[in-house]
ZASE-162671 format. One record per residue (C-alpha): x, y, z; chain; residue in one letter. Coordinates in Angstrom, 2 decimals. Layout:
# residues N
px;py;pz;mol;type
X;Y;Z;A;a
...
//
This chain:
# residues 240
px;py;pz;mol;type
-10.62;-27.68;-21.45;A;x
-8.65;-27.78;-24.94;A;x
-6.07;-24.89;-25.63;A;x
-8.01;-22.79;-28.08;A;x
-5.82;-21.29;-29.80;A;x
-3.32;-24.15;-30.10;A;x
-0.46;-23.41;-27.44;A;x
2.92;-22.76;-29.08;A;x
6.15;-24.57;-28.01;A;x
9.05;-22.77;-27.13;A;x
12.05;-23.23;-24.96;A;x
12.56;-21.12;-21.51;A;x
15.23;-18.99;-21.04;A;x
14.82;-16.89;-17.58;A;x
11.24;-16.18;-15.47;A;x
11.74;-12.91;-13.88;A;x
10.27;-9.91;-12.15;A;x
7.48;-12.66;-11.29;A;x
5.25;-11.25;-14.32;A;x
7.77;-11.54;-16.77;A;x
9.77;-14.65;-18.87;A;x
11.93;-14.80;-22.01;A;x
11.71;-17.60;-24.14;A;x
12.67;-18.64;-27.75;A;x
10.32;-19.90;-30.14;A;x
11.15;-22.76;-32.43;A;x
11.84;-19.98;-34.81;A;x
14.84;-18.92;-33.22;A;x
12.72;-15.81;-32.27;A;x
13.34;-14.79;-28.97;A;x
10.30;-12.83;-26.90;A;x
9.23;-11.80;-23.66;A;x
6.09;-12.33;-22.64;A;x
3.49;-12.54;-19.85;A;x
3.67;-14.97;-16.73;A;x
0.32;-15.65;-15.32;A;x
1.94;-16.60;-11.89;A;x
2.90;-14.53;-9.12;A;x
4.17;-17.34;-6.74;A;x
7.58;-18.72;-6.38;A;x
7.39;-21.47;-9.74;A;x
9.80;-23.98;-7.84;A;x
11.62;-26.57;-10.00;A;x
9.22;-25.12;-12.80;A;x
11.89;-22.30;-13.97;A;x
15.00;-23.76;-15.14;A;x
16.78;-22.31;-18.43;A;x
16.42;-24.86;-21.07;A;x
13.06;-26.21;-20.43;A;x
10.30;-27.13;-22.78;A;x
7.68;-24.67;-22.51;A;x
4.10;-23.91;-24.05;A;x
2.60;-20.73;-24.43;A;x
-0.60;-18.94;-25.17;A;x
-0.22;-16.75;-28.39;A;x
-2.95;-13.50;-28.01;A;x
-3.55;-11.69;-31.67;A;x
-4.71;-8.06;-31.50;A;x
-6.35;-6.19;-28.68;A;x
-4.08;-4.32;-26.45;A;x
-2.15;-6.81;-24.69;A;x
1.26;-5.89;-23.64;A;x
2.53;-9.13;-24.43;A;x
1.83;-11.37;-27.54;A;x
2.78;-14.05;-25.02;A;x
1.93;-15.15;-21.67;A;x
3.55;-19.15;-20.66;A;x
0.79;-21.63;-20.38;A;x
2.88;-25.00;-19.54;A;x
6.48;-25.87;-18.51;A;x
8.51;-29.39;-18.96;A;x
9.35;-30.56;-15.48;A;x
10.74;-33.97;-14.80;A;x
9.31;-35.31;-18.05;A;x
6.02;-33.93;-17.21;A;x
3.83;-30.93;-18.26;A;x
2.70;-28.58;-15.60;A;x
0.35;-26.17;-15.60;A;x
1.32;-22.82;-14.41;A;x
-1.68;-20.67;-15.39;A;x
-3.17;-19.31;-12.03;A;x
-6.12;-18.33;-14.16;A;x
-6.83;-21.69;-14.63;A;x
-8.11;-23.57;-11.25;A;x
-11.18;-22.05;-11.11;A;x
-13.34;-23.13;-14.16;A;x
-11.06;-26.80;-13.85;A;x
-12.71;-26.66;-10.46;A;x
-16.14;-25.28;-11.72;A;x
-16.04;-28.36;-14.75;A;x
-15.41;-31.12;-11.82;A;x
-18.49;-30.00;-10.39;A;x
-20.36;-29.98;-13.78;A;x
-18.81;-33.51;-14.38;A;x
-20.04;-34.90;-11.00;A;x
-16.29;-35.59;-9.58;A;x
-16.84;-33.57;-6.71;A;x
-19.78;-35.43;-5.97;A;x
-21.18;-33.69;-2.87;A;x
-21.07;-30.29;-4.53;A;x
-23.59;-31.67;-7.36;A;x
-27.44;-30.60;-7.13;A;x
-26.80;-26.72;-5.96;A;x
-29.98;-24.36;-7.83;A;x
-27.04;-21.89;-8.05;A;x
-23.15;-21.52;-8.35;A;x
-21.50;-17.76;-8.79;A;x
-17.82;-16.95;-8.97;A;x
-16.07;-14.37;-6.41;A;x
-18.26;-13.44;-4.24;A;x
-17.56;-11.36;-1.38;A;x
-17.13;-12.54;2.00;A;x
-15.21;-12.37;5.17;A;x
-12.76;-9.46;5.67;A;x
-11.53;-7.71;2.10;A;x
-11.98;-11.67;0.31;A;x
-13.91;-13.29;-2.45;A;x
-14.20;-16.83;-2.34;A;x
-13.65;-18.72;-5.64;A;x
-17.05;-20.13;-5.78;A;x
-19.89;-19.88;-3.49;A;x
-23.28;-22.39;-4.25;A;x
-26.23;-22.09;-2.93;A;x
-29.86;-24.40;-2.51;A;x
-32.50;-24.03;-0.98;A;x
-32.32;-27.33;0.84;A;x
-28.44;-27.56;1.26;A;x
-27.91;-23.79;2.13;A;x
-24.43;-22.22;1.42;A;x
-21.39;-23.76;-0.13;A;x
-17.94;-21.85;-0.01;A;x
-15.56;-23.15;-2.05;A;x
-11.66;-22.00;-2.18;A;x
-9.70;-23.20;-4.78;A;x
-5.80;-23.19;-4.41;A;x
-3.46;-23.76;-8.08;A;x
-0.93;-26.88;-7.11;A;x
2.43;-27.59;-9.49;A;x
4.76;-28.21;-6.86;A;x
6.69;-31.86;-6.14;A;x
9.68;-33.15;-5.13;A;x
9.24;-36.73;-3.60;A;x
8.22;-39.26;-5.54;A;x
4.05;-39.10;-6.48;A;x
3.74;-36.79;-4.13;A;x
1.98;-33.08;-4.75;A;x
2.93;-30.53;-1.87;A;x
0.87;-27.01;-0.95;A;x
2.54;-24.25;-1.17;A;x
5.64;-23.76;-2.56;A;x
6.55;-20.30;-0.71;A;x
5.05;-18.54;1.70;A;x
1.52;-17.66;1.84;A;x
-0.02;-15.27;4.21;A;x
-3.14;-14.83;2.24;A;x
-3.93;-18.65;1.66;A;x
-3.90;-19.33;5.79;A;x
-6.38;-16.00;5.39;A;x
-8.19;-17.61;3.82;A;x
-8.47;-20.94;5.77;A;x
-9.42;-18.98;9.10;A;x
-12.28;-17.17;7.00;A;x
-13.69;-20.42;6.01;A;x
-13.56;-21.85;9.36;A;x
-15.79;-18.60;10.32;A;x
-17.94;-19.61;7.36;A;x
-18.33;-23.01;9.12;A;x
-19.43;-21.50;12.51;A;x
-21.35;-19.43;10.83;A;x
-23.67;-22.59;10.07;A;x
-22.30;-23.01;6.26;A;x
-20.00;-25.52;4.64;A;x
-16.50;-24.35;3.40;A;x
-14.28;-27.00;1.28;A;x
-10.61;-26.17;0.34;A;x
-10.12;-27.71;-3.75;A;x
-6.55;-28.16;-4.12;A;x
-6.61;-28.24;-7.98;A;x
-3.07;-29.99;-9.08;A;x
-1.59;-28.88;-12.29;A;x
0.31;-31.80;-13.42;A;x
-0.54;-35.74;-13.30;A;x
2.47;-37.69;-12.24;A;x
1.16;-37.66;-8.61;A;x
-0.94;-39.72;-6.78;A;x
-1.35;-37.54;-3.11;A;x
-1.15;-33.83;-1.93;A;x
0.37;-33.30;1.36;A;x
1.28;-30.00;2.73;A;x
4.43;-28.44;2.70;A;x
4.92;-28.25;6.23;A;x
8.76;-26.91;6.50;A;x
8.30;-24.72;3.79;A;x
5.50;-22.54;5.44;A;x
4.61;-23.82;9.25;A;x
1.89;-20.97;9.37;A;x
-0.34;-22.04;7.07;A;x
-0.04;-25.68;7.82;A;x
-0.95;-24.95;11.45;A;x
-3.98;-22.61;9.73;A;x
-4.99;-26.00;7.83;A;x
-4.53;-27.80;10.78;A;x
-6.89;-24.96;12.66;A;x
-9.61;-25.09;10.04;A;x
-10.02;-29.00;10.23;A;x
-11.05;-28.75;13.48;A;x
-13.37;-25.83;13.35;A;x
-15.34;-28.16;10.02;A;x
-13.66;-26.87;7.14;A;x
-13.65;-29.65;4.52;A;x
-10.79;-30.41;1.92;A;x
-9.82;-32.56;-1.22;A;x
-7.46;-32.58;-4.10;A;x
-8.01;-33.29;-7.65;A;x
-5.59;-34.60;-9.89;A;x
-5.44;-32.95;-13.90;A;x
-4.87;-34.72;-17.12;A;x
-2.57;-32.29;-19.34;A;x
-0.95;-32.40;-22.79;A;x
-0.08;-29.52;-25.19;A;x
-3.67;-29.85;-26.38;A;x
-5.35;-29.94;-23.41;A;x
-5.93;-29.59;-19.44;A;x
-8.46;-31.85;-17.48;A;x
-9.84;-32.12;-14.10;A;x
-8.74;-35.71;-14.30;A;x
-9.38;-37.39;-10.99;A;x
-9.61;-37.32;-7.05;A;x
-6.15;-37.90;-5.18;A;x
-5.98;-38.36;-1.33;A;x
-4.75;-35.23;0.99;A;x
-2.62;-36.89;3.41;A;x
-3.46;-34.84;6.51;A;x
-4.65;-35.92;10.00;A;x
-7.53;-34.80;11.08;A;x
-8.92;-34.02;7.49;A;x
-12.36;-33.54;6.55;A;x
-12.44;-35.40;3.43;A;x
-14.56;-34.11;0.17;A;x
-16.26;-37.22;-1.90;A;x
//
């Protein structure tokens, strides 16, 4: 997926409010603008970091603005929770996700469970239904290692249990952990950071659920579902 327009470099001064973030541009101009991420950003927000953002002309935006990538231990990372769904949808078009290939149909949030719509449900006549979640990844602080989440997350272990029903319901249900950054090599879960949805995960294993992580490519030009990267759970029901 190429940045179209071309992403604009600027430096980060404060994320706040979750929606909002100052930054100045390499104009000295400094704005406010849009952040397309509700969750916690840790490690991703400190003053003084390289930043790239998506400029919007026209329309009737409240913000010109909205950050796009942040410099984090010499690495870009993608903050854009827009953007795991159609990285997701392209590994499937690309073959990576291999068993998800040869579905007669794919549509995006469809209803299903209690009050939920699942990223991307895909459906053949032969292989039945598909559910797939798809959870945004940015977060690391061990060596190559990509963690899920970074804060607390009711709804994602929601969501986990409601694709375990999907499974004894007869249908498949995979959990895509789609990692915004590439200087990891494995996705693990952050297990002291929010015990409840590990222990969901752990849950929805058992019950068939199936998961896998993919690994993007990412430069101020561009963002790629790159490659497949082991989830380093027991008990996991690997994708291929």
């Amino acid at each position: 997926m190429k940045f179209e327009p071309p992403l604009v470099p600027a430096t980060l001064i404060r994320r706040y409010k979750r929606f909002l973030f100052d930054a100045e541009l390499q104009t000295g101009e400094v704005i406010t603008g849009f952040c397309p991420n509700t969750g916690s950003m840790r490690g991703l927000t400190a003053p003084g970091s390289l930043c790239y953002l998506t400029e919007h002309s026209g329309g009737t935006r409240k913000y010109r603005y909205a950050l796009e990538l942040v410099e984090a231990d010499d690495t870009l990372v993608g903050i854009n929770t827009a953007r795991p769904n159609r990285l997701v949808e392209e590994a499937i078009d690309e073959g990576l996700i291999g068993s998800l290939t040869g579905y007669a149909e794919r549509k995006a949030e469809q209803k299903y469970g209690i009050n939920s719509r699942i990223d991307i449900l895909m459906r053949d006549p032969a292989k039945g239904l598909a559910y797939v979640e798809v959870k945004n990844v940015h977060f690391r602080r061990n060596g190559r290692l990509a963690e899920f989440p970074d804060s607390v997350t009711t709804r994602g272990a929601k969501h986990l249990e409601e694709l375990g029903d999907m499974v004894e319901a007869g249908h498949r249900a995979i959990m895509v952990y789609l990692i915004q950054r590439d200087d990891v090599d494995s996705l693990s879960l952050c297990r002291d950071l929010d015990p409840a949805y590990s222990s969901a995960f752990d849950r929805a294993m058992k019950r068939g659920v199936e998961a896998c992580a993919i690994r993007c490519k990412i430069t101020s030009e561009l963002i790629h579902a790159d490659t497949m990267v082991p989830v380093e759970e027991q008990g996991l029901n690997s994708v291929s």
